[in-house]
Kinemage of the C-alpha trace (Angstrom):
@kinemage 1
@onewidth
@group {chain A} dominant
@subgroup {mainchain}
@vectorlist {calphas} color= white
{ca unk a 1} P 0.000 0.000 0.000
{ca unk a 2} L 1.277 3.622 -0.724
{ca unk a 3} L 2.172 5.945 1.793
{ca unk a 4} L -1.036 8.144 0.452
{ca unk a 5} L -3.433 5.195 0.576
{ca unk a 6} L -2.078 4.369 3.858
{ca unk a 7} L -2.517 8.288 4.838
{ca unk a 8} L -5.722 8.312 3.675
{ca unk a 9} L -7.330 5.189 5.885
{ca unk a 10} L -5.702 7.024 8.695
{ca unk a 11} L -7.627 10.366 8.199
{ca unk a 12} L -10.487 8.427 7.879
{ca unk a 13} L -10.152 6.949 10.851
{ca unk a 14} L -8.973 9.922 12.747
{ca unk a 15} L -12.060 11.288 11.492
{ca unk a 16} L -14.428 8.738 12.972
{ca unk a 17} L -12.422 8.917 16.581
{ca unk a 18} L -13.026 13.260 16.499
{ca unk a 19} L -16.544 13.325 15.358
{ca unk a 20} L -19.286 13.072 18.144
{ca unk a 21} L -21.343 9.836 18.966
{ca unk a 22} L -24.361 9.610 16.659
{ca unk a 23} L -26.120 7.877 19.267
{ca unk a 24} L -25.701 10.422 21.500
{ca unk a 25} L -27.848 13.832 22.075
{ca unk a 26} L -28.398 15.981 19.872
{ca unk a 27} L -28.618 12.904 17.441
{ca unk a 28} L -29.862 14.341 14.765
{ca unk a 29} L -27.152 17.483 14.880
{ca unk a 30} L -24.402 14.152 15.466
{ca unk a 31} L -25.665 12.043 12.464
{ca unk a 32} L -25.737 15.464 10.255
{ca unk a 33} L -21.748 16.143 10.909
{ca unk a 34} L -21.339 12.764 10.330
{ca unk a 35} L -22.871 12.854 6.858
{ca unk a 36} L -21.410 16.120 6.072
{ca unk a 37} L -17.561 14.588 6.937
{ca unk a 38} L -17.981 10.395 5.964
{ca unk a 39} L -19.576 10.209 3.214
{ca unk a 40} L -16.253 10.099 0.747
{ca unk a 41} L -14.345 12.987 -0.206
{ca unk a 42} L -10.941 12.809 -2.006
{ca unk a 43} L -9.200 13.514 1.711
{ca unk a 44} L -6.709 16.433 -0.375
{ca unk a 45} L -6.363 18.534 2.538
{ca unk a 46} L -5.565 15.830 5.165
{ca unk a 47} L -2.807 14.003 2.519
{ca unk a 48} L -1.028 17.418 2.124
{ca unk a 49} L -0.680 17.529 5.839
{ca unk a 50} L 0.439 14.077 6.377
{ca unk a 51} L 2.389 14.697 2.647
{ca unk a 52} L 4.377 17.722 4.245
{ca unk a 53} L 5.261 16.958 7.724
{ca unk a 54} L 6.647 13.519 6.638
{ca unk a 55} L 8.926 15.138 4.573
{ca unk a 56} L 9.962 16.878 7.558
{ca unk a 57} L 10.313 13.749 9.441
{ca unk a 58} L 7.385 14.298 11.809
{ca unk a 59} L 4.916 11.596 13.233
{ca unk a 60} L 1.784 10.480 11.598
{ca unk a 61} L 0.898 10.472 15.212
{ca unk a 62} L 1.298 13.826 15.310
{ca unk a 63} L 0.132 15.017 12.284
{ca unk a 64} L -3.291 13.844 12.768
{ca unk a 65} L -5.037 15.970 14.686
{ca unk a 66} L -4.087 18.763 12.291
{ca unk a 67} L -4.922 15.932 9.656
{ca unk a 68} L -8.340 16.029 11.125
{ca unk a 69} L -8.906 19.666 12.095
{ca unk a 70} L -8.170 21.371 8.155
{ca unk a 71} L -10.700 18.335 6.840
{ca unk a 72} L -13.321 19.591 9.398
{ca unk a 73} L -12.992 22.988 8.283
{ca unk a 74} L -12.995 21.753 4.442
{ca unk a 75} L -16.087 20.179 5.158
{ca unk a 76} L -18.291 22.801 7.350
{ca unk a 77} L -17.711 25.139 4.415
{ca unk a 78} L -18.831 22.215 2.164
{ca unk a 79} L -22.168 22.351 4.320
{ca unk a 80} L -22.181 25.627 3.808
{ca unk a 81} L -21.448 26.641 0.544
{ca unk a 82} L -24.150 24.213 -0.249
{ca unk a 83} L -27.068 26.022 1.403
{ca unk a 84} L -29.802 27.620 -0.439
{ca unk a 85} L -28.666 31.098 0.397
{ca unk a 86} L -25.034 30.477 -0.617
{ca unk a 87} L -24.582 27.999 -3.503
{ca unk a 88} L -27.553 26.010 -3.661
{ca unk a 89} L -27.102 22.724 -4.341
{ca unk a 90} L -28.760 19.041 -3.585
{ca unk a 91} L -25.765 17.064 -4.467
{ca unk a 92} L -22.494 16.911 -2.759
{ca unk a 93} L -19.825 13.353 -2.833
{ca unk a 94} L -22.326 11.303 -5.012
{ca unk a 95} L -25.225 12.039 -1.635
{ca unk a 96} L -27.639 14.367 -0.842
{ca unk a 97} L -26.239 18.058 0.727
{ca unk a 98} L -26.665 17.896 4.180
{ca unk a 99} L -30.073 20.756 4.491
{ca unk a 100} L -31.511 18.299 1.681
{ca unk a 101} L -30.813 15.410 3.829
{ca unk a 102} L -31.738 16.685 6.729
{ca unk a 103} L -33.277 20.584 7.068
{ca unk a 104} L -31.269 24.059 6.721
{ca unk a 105} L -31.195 24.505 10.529
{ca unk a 106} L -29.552 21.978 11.257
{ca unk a 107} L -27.005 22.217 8.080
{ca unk a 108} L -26.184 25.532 9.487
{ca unk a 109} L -25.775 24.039 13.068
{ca unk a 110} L -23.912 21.354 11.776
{ca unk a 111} L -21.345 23.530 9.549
{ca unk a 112} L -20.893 25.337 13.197
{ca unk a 113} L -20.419 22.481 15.477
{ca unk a 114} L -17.735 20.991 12.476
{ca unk a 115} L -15.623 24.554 13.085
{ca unk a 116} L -15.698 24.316 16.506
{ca unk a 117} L -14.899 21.115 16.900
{ca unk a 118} L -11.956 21.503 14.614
{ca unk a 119} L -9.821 23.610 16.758
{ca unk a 120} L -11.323 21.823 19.970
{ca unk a 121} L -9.244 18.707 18.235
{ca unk a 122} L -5.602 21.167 17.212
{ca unk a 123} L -5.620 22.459 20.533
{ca unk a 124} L -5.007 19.468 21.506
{ca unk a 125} L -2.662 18.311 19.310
{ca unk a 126} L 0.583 16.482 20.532
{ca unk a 127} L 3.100 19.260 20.007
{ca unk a 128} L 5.279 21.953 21.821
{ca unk a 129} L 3.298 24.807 23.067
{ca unk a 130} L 4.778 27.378 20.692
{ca unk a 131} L 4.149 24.975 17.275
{ca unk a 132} L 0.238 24.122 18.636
{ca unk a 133} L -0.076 28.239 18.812
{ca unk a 134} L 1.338 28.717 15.295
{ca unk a 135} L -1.303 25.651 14.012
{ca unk a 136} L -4.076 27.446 15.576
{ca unk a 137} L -3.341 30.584 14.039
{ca unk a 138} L -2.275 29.377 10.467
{ca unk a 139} L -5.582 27.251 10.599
{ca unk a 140} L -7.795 30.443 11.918
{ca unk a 141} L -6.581 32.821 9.605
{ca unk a 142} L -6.875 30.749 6.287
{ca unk a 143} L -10.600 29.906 7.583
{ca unk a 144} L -11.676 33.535 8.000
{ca unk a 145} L -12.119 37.124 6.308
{ca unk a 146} L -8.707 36.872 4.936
{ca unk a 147} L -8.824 33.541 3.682
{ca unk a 148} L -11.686 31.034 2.863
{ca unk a 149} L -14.785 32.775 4.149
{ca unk a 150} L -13.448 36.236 2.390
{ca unk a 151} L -12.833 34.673 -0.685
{ca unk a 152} L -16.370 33.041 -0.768
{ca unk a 153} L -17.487 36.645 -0.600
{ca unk a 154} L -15.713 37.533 -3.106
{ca unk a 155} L -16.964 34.669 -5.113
{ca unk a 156} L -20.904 35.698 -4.664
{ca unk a 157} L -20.411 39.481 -5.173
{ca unk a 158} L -18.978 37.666 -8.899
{ca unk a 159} L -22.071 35.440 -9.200
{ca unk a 160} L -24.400 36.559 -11.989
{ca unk a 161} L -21.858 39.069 -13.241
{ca unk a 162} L -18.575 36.412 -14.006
{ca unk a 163} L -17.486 37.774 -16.846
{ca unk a 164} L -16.773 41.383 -15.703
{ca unk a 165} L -14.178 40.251 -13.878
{ca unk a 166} L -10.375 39.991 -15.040
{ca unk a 167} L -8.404 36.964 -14.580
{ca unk a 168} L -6.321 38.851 -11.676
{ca unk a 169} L -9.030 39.114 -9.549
{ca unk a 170} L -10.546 35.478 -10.338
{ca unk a 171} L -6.667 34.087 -9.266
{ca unk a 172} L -6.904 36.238 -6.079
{ca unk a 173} L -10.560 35.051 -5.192
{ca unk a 174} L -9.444 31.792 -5.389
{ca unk a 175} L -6.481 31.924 -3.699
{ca unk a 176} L -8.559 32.671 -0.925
{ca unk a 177} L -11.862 30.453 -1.548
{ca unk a 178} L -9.850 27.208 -2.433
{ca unk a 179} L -5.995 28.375 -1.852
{ca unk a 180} L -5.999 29.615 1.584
{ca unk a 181} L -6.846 26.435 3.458
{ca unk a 182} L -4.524 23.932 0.736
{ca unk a 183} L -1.471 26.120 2.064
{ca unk a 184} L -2.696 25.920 5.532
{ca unk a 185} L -2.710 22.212 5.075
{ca unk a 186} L 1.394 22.480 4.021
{ca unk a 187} L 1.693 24.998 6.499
{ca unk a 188} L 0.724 22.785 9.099
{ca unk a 189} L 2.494 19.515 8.266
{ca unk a 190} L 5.515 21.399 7.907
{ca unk a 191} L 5.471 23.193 11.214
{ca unk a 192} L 4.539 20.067 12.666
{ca unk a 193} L 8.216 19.040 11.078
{ca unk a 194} L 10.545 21.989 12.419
{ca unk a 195} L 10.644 23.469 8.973
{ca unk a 196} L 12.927 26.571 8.465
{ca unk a 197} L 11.709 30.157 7.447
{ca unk a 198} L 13.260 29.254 3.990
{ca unk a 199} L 11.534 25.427 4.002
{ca unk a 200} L 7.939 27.183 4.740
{ca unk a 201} L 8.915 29.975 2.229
{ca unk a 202} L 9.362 27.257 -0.580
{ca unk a 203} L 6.388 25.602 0.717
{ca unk a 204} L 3.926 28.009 0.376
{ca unk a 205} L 4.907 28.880 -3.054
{ca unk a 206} L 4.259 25.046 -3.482
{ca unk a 207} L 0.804 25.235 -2.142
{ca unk a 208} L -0.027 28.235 -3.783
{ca unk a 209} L 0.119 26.960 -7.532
{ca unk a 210} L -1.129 24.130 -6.309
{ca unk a 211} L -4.909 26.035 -4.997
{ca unk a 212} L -5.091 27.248 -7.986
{ca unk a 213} L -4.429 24.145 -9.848
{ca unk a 214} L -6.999 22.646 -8.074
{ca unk a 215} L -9.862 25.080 -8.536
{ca unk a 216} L -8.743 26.110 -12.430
{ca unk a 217} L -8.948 21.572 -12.486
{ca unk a 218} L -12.323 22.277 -10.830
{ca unk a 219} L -13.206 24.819 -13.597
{ca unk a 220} L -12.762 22.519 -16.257
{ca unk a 221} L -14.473 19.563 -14.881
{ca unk a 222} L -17.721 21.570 -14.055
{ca unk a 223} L -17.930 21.793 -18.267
{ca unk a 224} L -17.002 18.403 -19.150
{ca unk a 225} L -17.640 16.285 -16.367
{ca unk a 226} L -20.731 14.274 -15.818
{ca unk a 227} L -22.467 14.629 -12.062
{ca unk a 228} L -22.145 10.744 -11.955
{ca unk a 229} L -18.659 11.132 -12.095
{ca unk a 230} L -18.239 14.026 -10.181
{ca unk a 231} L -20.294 14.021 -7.138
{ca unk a 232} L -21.919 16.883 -7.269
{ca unk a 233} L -23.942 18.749 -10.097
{ca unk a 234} L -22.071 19.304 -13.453
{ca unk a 235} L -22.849 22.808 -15.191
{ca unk a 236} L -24.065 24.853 -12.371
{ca unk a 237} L -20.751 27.467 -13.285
{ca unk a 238} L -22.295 28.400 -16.243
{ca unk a 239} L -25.596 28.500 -15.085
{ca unk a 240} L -24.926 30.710 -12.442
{ca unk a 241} L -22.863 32.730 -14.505
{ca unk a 242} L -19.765 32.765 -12.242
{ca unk a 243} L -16.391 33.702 -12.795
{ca unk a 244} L -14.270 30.695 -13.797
{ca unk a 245} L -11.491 30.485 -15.910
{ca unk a 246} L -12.822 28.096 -19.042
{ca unk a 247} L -15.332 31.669 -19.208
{ca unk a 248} L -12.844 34.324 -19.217
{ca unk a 249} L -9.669 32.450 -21.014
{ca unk a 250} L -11.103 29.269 -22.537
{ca unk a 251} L -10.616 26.002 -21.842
{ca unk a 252} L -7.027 25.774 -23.919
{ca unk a 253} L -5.986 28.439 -22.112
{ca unk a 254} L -7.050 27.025 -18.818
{ca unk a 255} L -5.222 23.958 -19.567
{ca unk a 256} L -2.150 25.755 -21.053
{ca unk a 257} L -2.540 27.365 -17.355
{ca unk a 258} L -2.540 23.988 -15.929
{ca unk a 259} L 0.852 23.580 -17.096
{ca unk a 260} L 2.346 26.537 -16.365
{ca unk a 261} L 1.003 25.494 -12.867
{ca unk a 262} L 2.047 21.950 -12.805
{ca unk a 263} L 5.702 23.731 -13.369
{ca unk a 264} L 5.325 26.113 -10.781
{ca unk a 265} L 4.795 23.634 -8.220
{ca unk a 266} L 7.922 21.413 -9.572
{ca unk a 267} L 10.086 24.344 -9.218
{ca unk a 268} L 9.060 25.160 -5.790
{ca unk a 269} L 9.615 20.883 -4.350
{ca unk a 270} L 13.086 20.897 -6.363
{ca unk a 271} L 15.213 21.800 -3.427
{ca unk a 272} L 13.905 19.024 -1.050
{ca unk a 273} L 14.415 16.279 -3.538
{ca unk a 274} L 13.227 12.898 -2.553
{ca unk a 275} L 11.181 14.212 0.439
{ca unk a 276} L 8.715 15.777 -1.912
{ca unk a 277} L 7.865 12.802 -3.666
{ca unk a 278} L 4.209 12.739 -1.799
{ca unk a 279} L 3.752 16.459 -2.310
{ca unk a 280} L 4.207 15.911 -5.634
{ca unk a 281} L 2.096 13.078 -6.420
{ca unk a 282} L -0.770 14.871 -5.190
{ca unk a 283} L 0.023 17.972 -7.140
{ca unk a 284} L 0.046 15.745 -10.101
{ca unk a 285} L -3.794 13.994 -8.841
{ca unk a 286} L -4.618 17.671 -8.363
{ca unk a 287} L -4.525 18.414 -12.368
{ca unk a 288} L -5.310 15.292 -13.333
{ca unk a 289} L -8.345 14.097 -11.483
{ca unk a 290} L -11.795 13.485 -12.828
{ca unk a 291} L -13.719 14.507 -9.903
């Protein structure tokens, strides 16, 4: 088994061990986080923590609780994003969204109790004082106004108007919507490691062509994809009219984009060698995934 399959069954498991009894009260709040978090999910964010602090030379051991904590956060703004008011849709990992399994209370509730309970689990995490501070802080900021949650903002002042924006401003909303938590995922692993100011430097610029790989991948998929395939519905983009790159470039463009991207991310793993070999193997599944 590969270290990233091996990773993976780990996160899951972690998973199972943070998330609250479903037998428990409130069960129906329990079984909804459990929906929104077990129901599949390609695990990205976890992998790039376990991917980063290997190389490193820290502890799986270690890195799971912040393993666990970015995936929670991935997944209440899953919930979210989903909700009527936001992006509105009924299909999310192949499953119904959580408010169409279940009602928009407690999707909301849910998306809450998954943030909370994700830095309930890293400040708890089996590290130095100092290092579980840093976590905490690179985890909060990417989550907030200045990361995720701004650039989801950004991304519904866009909706219905896509094409007035310029590709500058789609690559900085997404560096926030989708980029922001991917390079708190490095971020993390790495600290977790000891990595230097120069290592984290390097790092970031890793996981920052890599965000954007990811969503421009996302982009492309939402066009020709199927919502067999992809877990979720296919089209909506254009539908909605929102900003995405196949709409302002085209979709040779976006994939000549893809490459320049791809090269980025090469450029930024060349000076740890070897120890980037997980890193980039998922950069690689980043651009070349079909869901």
């Amino acid at each position: 088994m590969s270290d990233l399959a091996r990773w993976r069954e780990r996160a899951d498991a972690a998973l199972q061990r943070a998330l609250p009894d479903p037998h428990s009260p409130p069960q129906r709040l329990h079984a909804a986080m459990r929906h929104a978090v077990l129901l599949g999910g390609k695990r990205m964010r976890p992998l790039l923590v376990y991917a980063a602090g290997s190389a490193f030379g820290a502890s799986v051991d270690t890195l799971d609780a912040p393993a666990v904590a970015v995936e929670l956060i991935h997944a209440y703004s899953l919930v979210h994003d989903d909700l009527p008011a936001m992006d509105d849709d009924a299909l999310r990992r192949g499953q119904p969204t959580v408010h169409v399994a279940f009602d928009e209370a407690t999707a909301v509730l849910a998306g809450d109790a998954l943030q909370s309970l994700a830095f309930e689990v890293l400040a708890d995490a089996d590290v130095d004082a100092t290092t579980r501070v840093d976590l905490l802080r690179t985890l909060a900021r990417a989550s907030g106004a200045a990361g995720m949650c701004g650039g989801q903002a950004l991304d519904l002042a866009a909706t219905g108007n896509g094409s007035s924006l310029s590709v500058h401003a789609l690559e900085e909303l997404h560096s926030l919507k989708t980029g922001a938590l991917i390079r708190a995922a490095v971020r993390m692993g790495a600290l977790c490691g000891g990595a230097s100011a120069e290592e984290l430097a390097a790092l970031d610029r890793y996981a920052a062509a890599l965000g954007l790989a990811f969503q421009v991948r996302d982009d492309i998929l939402d066009i020709e994809g199927d919502s067999a395939t992809l877990g979720k519905t296919a089209g909506k983009d254009v539908a909605q009219d929102k900003a995405t790159f196949p709409a302002l470039i085209g979709l040779d463009a976006s994939r000549a984009r893809l490459d320049e991207l791809r090269r980025a991310m090469d450029d930024a793993l060349s000076p740890l060698g070897d120890r980037a070999n997980a890193l980039a193997a998922l950069g690689r599944m980043a651009i070349e995934r079909d869901r």
